[in-house]
MARTORTOR-722354 format. One record per residue (C-alpha): x, y, z; residue number from 1. Coordinates in Angstrom, 2 decimals. Layout:
<recs>
         x         y         z   resi
         X         Y         Z    NUM
...
</recs>
This chain:
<recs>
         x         y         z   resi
    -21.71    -15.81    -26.23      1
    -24.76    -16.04    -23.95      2
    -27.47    -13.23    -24.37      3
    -28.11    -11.69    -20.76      4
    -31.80    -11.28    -19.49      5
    -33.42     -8.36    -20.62      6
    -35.83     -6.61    -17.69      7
    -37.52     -4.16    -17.94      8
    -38.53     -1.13    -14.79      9
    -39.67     -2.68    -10.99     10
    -41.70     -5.05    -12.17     11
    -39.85     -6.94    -14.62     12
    -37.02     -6.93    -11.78     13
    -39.64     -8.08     -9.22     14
    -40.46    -11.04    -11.52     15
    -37.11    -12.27    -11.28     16
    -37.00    -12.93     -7.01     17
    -35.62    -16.22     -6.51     18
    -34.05    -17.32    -10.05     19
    -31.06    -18.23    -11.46     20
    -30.56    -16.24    -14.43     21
    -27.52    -18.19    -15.82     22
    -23.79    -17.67    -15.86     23
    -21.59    -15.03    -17.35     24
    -18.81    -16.10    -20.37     25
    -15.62    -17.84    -18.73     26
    -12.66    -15.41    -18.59     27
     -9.32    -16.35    -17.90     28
     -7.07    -14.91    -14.88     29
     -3.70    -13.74    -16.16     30
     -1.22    -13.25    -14.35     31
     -0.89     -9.42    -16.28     32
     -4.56     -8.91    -14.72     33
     -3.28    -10.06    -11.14     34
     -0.08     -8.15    -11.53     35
     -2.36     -5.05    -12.74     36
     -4.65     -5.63     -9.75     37
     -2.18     -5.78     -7.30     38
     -0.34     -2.19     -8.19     39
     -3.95     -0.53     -8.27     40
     -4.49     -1.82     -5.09     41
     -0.75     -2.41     -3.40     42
     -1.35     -5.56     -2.43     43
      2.25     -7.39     -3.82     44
      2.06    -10.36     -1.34     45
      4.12    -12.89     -3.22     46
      1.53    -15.43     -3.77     47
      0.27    -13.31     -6.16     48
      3.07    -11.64     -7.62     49
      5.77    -13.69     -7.88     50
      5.26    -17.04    -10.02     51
      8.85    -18.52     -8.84     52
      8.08    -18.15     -5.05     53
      4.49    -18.94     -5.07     54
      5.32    -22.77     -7.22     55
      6.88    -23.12     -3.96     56
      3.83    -22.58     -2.09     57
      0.50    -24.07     -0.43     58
     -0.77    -23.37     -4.05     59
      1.74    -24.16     -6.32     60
      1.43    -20.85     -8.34     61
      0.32    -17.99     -8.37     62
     -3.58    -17.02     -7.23     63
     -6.09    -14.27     -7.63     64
     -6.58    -11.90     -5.12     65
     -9.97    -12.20     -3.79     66
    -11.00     -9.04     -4.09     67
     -9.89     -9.41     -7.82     68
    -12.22    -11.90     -7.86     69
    -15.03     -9.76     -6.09     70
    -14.22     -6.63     -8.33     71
    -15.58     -8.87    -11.34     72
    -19.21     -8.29    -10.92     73
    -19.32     -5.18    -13.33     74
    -17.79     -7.23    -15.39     75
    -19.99    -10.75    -14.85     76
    -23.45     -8.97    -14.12     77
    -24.52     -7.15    -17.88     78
    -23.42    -10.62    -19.83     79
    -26.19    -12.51    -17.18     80
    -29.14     -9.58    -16.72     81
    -29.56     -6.43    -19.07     82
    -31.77     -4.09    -16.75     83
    -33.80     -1.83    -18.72     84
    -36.23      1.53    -17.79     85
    -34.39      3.34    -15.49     86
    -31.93      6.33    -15.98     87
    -29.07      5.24    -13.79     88
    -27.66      2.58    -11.10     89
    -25.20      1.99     -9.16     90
    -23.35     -0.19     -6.80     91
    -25.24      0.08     -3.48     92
    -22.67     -2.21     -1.32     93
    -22.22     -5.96     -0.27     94
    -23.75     -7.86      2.64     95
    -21.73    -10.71      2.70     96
    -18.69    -11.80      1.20     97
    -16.61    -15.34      1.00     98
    -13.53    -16.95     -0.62     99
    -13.84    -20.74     -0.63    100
    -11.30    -21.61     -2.60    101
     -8.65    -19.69     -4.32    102
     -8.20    -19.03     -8.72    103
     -4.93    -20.08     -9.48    104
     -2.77    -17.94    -12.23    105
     -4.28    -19.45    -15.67    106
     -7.35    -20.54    -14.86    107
    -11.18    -19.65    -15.79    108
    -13.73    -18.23    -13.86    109
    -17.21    -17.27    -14.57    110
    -20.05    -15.96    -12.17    111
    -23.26    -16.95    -11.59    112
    -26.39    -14.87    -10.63    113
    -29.43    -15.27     -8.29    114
    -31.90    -12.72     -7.86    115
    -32.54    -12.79     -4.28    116
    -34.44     -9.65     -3.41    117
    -36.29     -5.86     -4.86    118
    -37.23     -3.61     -2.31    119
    -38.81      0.01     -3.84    120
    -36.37      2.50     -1.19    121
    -37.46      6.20     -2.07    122
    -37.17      7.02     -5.36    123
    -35.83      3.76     -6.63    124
    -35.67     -0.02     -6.30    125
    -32.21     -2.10     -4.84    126
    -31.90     -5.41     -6.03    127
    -30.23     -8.19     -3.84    128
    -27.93    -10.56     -6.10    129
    -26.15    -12.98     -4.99    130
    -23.26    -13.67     -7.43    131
    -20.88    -17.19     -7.20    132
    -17.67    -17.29     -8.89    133
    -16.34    -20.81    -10.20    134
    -13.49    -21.77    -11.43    135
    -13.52    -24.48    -14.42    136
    -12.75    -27.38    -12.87    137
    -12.79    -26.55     -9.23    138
    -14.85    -28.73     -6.43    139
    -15.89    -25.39     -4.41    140
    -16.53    -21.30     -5.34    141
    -13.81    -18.95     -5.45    142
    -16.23    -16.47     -4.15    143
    -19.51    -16.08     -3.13    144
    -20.68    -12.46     -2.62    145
    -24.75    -10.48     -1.89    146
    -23.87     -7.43     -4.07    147
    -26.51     -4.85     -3.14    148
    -27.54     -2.71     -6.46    149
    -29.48      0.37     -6.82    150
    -31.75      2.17     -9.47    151
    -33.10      5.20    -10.31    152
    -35.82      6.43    -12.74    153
</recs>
């Protein structure tokens, strides 16, 4: 397992503008998690859900949903960066958002992180990532995503 980054307060985020600070661990996309992720959310479009259907279709299986995908970065972001000195944070928003190519049923994904931007606003500092997902094996991203992130002293 890969040790994340450890930062600590403004500065030690500030220092970080510009690199890539590695990749998460690869996890693999069941087709429980899908199934999970679709009754959360009640999205049960067949290429999804149903495995017999979807070998019949543009994919040849099953996929992710994209916003599966997306709703990793909680997940992705503490194994790549471990930020340190402030009391809380929390998830500030998204400024852009892609799917370049989909994450078929059984496959591995992993996400990458850039730190792109810190701005102090008021009382704390939001940090601009932007996070790639890959899939092992795959030519293009599964998703590419600016995840806006905010913390307070």
């Amino acid at each position: 397992m890969t040790q994340p980054k450890v930062v600590t307060g403004v500065a030690g985020l500030k220092g970080l503008v510009g690199q890539h600070l590695g990749h998460s661990e690869w996890l693999e996309v069941t087709q429980e998690r899908v199934n999970g992720f679709a009754d959360a959310t009640g999205d049960h479009q067949w290429i999804h859900v149903d495995p017999e259907r979807a070998a019949k279709g543009p994919f040849g299986g099953t996929i992710a949903h994209g916003f599966l995908t997306l709703s990793l970065i909680p997940l992705v972001l503490p194994q790549v960066i471990d930020v340190r000195g402030f009391s809380m944070g929390i998830n500030y928003g998204l400024d852009r958002v892609r799917f370049p190519a989909p994450v078929p049923v059984g496959s591995r994904v992993r996400g990458g992180v850039v730190v792109e931007e810190v701005t102090e606003v008021g009382d704390g500092v939001q940090t601009t990532y932007t996070v790639t997902f890959e899939v092992a094996g795959g030519e293009k991203p599964a998703c590419v995503a600016r995840f806006l992130e905010r913390r307070y002293p």
